[in-house]
VOVO-588275 format. One line per 3 residues: their letters; for each residue x, y, z of N, C-alpha, C. Coordinates in steps of 0.02 Angstrom, whole numbers. Example, Ala and Ser with C-alpha at 12.3 -4.5 7.8 and 13.67 -1.06 7.14 Angstrom:
AS = 660:-284:390:615:-225:390:660:-165:390  642:-112:354:684:-53:357:645:2:394
***
This chain:
XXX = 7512:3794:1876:7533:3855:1912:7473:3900:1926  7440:3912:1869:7364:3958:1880:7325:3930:1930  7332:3854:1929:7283:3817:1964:7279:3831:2049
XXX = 7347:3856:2082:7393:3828:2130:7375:3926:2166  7410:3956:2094:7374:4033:2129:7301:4046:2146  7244:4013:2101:7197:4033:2101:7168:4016:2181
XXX = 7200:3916:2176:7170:3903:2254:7196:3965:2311  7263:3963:2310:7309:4005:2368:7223:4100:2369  7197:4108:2335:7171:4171:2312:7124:4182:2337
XXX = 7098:4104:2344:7029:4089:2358:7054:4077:2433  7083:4047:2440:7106:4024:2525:7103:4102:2569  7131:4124:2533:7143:4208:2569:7076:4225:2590
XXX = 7045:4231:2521:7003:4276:2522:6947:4261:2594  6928:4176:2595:6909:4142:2653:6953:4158:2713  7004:4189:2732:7015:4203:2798:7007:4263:2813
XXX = 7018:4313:2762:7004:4360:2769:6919:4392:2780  6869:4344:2750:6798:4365:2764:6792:4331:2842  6818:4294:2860:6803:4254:2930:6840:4279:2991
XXX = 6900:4324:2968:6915:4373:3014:6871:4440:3015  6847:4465:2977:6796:4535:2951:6774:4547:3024  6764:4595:3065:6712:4607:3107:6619:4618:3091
XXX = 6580:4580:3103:6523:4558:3092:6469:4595:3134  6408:4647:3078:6379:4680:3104:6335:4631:3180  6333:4659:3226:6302:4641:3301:6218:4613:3260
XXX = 6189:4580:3245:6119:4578:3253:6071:4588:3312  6018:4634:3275:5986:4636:3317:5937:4599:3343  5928:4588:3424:5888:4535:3445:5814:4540:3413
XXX = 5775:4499:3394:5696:4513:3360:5677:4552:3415  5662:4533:3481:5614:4574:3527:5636:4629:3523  5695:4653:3519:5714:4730:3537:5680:4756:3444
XXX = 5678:4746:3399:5653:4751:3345:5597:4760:3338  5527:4714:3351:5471:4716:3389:5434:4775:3417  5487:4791:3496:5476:4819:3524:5487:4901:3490
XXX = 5528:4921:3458:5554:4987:3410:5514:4987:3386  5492:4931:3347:5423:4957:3291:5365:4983:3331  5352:4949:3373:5280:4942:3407:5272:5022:3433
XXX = 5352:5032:3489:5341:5102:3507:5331:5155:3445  5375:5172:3365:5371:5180:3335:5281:5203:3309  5274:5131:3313:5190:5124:3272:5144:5191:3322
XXX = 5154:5181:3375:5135:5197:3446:5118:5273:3431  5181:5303:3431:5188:5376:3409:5141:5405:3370  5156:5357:3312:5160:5401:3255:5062:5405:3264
XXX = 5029:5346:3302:4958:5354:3290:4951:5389:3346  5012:5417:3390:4955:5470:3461:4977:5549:3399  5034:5544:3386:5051:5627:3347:4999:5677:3327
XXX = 4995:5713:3348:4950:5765:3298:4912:5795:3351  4867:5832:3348:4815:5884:3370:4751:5834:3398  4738:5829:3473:4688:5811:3495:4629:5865:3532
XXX = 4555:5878:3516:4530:5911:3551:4490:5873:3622  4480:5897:3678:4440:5866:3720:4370:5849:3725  4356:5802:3725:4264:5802:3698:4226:5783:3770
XXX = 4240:5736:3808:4225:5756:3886:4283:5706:3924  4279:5717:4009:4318:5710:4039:4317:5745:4097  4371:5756:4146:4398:5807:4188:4458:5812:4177
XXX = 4483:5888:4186:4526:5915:4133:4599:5938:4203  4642:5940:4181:4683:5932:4245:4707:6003:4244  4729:6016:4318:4752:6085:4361:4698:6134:4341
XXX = 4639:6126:4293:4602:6187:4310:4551:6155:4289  4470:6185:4313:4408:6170:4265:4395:6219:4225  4368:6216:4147:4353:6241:4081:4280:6266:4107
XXX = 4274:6334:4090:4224:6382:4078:4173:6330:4038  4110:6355:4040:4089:6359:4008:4103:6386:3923  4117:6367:3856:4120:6381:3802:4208:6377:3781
XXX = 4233:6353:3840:4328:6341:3820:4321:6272:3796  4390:6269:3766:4398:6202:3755:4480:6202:3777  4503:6129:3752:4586:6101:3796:4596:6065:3722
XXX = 4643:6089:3694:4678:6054:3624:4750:6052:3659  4754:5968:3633:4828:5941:3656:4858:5932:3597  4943:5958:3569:4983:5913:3515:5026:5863:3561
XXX = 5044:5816:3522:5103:5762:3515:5139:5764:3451  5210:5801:3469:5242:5779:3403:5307:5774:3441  5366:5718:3404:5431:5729:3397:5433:5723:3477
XXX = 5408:5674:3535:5437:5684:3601:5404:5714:3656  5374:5788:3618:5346:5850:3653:5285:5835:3642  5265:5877:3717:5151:5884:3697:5151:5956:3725
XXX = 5109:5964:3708:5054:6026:3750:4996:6015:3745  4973:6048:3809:4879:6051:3818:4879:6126:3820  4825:6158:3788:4802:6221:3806:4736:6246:3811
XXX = 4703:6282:3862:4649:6307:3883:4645:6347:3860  4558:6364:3831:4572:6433:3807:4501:6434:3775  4458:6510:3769:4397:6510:3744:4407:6551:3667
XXX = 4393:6534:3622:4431:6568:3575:4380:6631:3557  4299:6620:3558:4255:6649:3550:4269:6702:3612  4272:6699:3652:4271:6757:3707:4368:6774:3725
XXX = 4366:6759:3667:4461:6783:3681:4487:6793:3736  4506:6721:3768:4534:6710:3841:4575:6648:3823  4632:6649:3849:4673:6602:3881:4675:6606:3934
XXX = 4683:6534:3952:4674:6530:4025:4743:6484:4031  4747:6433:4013:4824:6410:4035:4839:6366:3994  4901:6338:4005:4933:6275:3957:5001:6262:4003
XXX = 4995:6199:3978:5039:6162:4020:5087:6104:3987  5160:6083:3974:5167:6019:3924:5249:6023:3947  5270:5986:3897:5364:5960:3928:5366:5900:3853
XXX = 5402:5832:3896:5420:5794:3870:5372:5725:3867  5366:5678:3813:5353:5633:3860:5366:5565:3812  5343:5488:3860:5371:5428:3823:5307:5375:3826
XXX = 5316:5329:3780:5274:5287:3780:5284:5224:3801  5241:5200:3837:5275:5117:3863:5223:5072:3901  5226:5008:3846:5165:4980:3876:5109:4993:3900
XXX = 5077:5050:3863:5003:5050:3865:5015:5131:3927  5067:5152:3945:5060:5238:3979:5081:5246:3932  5057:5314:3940:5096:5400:3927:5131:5437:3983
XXX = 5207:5441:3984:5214:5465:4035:5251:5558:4025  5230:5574:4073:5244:5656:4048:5285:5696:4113  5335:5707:4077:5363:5753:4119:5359:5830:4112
XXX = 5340:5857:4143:5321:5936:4142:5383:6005:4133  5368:6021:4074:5461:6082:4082:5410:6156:4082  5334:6146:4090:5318:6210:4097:5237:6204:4139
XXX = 5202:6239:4180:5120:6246:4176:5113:6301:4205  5066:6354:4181:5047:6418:4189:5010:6429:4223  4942:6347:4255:4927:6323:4302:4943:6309:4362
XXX = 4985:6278:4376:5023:6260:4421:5109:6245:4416  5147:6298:4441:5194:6308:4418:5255:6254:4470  5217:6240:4543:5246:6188:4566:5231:6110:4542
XXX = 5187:6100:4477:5217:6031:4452:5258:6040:4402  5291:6111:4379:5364:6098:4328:5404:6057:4366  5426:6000:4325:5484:5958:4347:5475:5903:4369
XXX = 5399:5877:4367:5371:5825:4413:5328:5758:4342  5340:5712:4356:5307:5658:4307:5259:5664:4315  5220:5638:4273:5147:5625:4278:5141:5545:4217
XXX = 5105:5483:4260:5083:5438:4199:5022:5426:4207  5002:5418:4146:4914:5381:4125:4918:5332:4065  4869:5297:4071:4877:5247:4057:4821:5259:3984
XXX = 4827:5237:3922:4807:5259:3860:4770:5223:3825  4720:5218:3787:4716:5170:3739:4662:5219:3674  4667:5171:3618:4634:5221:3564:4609:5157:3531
XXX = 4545:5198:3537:4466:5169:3527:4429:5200:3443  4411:5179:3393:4378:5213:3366:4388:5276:3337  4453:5290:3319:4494:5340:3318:4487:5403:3379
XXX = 4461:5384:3444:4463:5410:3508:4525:5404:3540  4566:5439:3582:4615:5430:3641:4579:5430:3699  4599:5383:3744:4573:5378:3796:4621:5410:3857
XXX = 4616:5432:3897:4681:5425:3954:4648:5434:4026  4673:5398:4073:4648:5383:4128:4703:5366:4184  4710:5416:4232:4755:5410:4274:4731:5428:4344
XXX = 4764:5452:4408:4731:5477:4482:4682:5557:4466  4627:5523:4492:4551:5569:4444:4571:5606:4416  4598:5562:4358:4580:5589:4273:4559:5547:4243
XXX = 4505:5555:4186:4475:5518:4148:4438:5565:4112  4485:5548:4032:4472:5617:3982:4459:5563:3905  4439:5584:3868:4402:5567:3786:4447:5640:3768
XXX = 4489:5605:3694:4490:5654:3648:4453:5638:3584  4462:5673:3554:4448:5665:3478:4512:5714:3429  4518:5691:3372:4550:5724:3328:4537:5772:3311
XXX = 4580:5841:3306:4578:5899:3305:4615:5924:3234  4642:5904:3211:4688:5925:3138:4668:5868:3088  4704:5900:3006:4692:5864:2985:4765:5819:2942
XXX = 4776:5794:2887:4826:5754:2881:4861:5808:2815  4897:5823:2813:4924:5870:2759:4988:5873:2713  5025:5840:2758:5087:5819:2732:5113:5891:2744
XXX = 5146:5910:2796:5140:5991:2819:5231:5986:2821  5277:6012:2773:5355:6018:2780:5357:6042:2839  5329:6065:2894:5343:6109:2962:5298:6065:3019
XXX = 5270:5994:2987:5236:5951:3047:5316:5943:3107  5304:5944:3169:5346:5932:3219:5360:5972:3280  5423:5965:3300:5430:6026:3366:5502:6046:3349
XXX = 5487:6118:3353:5567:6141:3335:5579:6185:3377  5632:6218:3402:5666:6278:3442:5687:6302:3405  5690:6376:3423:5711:6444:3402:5807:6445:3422
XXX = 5834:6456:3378:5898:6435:3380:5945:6494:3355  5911:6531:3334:5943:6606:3271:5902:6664:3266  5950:6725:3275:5895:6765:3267:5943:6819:3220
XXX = 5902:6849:3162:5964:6900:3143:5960:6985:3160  5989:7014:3163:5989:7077:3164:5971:7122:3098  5970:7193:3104:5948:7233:3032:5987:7209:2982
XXX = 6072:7208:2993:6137:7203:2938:6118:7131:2913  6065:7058:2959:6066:7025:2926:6091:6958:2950  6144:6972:2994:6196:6906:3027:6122:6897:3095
XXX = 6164:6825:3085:6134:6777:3121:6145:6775:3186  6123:6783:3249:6156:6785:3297:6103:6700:3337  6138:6656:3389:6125:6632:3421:6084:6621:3482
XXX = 6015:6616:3480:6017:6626:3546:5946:6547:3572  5960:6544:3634:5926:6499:3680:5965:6423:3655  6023:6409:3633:6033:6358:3591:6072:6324:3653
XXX = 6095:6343:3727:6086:6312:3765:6065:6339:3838  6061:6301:3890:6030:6318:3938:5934:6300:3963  5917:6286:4006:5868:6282:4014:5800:6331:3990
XXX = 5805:6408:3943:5772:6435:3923:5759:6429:3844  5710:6390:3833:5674:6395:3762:5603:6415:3721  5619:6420:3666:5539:6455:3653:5528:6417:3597
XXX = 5483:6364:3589:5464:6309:3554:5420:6328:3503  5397:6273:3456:5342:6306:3402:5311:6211:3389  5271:6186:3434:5251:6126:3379:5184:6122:3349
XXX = 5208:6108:3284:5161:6087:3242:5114:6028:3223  5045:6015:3202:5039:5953:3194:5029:5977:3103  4969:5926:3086:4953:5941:3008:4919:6015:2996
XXX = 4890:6038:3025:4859:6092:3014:4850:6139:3083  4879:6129:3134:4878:6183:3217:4959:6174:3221  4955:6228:3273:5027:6259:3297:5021:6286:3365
XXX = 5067:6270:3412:5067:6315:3467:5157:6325:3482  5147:6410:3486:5246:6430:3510:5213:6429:3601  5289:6414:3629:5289:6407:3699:5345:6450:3714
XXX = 5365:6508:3768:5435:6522:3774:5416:6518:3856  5469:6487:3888:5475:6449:3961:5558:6441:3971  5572:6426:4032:5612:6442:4058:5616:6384:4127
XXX = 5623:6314:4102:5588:6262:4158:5654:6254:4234  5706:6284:4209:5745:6285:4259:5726:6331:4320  5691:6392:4307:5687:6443:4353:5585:6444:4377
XXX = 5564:6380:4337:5481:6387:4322:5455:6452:4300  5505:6497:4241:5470:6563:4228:5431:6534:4159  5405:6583:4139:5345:6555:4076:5314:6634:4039
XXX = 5353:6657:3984:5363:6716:3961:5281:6722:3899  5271:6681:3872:5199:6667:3833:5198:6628:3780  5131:6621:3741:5104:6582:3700:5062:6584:3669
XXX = 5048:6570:3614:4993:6592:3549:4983:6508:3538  4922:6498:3492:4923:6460:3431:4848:6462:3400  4856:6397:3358:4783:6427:3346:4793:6363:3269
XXX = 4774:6392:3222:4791:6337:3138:4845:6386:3098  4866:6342:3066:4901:6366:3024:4912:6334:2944  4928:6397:2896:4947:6319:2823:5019:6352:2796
XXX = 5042:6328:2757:5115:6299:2733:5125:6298:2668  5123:6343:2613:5105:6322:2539:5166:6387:2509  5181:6364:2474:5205:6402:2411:5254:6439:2460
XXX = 5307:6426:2487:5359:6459:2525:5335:6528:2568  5246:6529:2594:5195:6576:2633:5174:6533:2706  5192:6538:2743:5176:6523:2812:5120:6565:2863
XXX = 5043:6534:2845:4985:6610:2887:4963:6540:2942  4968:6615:3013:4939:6580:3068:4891:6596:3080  4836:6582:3094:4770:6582:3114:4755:6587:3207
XXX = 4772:6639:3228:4774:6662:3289:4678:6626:3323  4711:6579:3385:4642:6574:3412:4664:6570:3471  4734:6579:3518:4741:6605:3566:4799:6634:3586
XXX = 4812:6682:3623:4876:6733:3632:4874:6762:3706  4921:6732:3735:4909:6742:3824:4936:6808:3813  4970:6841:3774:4998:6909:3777:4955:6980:3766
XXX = 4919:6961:3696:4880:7012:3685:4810:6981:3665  4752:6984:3703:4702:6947:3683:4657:6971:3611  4669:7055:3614:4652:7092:3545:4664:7047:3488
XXX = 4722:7002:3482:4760:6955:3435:4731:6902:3392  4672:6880:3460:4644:6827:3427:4578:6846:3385  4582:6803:3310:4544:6810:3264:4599:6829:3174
XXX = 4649:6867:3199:4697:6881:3179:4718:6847:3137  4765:6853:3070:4790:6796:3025:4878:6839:3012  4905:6801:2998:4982:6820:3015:5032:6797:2958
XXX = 5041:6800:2920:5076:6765:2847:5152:6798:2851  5192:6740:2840:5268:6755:2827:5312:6697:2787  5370:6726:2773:5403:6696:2725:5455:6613:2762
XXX = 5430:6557:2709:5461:6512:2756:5475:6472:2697  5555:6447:2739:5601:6403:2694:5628:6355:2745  5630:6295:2717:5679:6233:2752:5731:6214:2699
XXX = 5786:6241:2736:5849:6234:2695:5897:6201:2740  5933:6161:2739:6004:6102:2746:5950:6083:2824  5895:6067:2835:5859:6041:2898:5843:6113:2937
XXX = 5838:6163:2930:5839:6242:2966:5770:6265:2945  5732:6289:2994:5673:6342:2974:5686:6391:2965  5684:6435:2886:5684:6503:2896:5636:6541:2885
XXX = 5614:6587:2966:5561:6610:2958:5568:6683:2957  5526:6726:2918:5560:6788:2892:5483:6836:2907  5461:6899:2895:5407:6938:2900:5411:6991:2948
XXX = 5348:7006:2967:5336:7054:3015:5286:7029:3076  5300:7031:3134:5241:6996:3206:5203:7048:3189  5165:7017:3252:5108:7020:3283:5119:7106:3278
XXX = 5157:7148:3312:5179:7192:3347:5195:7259:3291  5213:7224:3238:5219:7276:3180:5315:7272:3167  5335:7230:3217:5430:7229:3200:5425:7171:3133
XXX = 5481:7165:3100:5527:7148:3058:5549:7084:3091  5544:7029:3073:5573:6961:3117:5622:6941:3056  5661:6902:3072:5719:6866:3053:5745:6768:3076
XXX = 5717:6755:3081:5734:6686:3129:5755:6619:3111  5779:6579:3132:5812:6514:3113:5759:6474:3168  5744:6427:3143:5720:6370:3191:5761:6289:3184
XXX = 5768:6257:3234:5778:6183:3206:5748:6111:3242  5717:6068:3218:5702:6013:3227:5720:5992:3327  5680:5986:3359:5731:5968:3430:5748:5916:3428
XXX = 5718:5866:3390:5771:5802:3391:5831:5794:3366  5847:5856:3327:5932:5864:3296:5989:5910:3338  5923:5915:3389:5980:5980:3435:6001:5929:3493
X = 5959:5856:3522:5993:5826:3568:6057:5800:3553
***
């Protein structure tokens, strides 16, 4: 009798795993290919400075330089002499990697405000821990500009919260085409606030920054708003709690800030 249930138990149990719905595998190439783009990223990410080249929508003064980030999707390039406290422009959006381009789509330039909205690809390679990029006369050399830090605030996040005196949180830019960005690499930062639907472009700072002991100080080396600014150091209170930046202190300006930030890859 035991013998007779146990088979009948076992029989089951075999139709029942062979009916199961069965995770899809994934094809190797598409696997491959994830990693590779993956790998791709993670070695363009971070803070590049320009070491020579020709530099696009404007030519660099004498004594400026053009520092580009890549993090999380997003880039920026920015112009700017830090010694003679001038900005001159910056320009950045979205962009993807594929087969040897970089391709960039533009959600802002302070330069030229009729290529918001327009692609741009070049074609990449990295030499010697150099980036190369070379597209219709362009042909630029970077070099590495940051350093590796393990920074809780490496990435690109939007401004998503803002609170009032009483404290509450209020919402704002969390949809619509107007945002005001902050990306980070290991050790630089640049905020962006733009507006790529209407091509408006409200301003921008950055410069270095560090991250220690729940103290967030920025190291002002450019500020299209107030050029007095740059040289400046800026320290405020910062917490990452349930994935949220909370950034707390006093600006530039002498006000009281309050703010929520979050990751933009958690807001698509």
């Amino acid at each position: 009798m035991s013998f007779i249930l146990t088979n009948t138990l076992n029989l089951a149990i075999s139709i029942l795993s062979a009916c199961a719905p069965q995770a899809a595998a994934q094809p190797e190439s598409i696997l491959v290919q994830t990693g590779q783009k993956t790998q791709q990223q993670e070695q363009l990410k971070g803070a590049w400075q320009l070491g020579s080249g020709t530099t696009q929508y404007a030519t660099l003064p004498k004594g400026a330089t053009a520092v580009a980030m890549m993090e999380d999707g997003y880039f920026t390039v920015a112009y700017f002499d830090e010694a003679g406290k001038k900005f001159i422009g910056t320009y950045g959006g979205t962009y993807t990697l594929q087969n040897g381009k970089l391709i960039q789509n533009l959600e802002y330039n302070t330069l030229d405000t009729a290529a918001v909205g327009t692609t741009h690809t070049l074609s990449y390679t990295l030499k010697n821990g150099q980036l190369q990029l070379k597209g219709n006369k362009v042909q630029q050399t970077w070099a590495r500009a940051d350093k590796i830090t393990n920074s809780p605030l490496e990435g690109t996040w939007r401004i998503t919260g803002r609170a009032e005196e009483g404290g509450k949180v209020n919402p704002i830019h969390t949809t619509g085409t107007r945002k005001t960005l902050k990306i980070l690499s290991g050790d630089r930062f640049q905020w962006i606030a733009f507006d790529s639907g209407n091509k408006s472009f409200s301003g921008t700072g950055g410069g270095t920054y560090t991250a220690e002991n729940g103290t967030y100080t920025e190291n002002i080396e450019f500020f299209s708003r107030d050029s007095s600014r740059v040289g400046a150091s800026l320290s405020f209170n910062f917490e990452v709690k349930d994935g949220k930046w909370h950034h707390s202190g006093t600006s530039s300006t002498g006000k009281p800030i309050n703010e929520v930030w979050e990751r933009i890859h958690t807001l698509k």
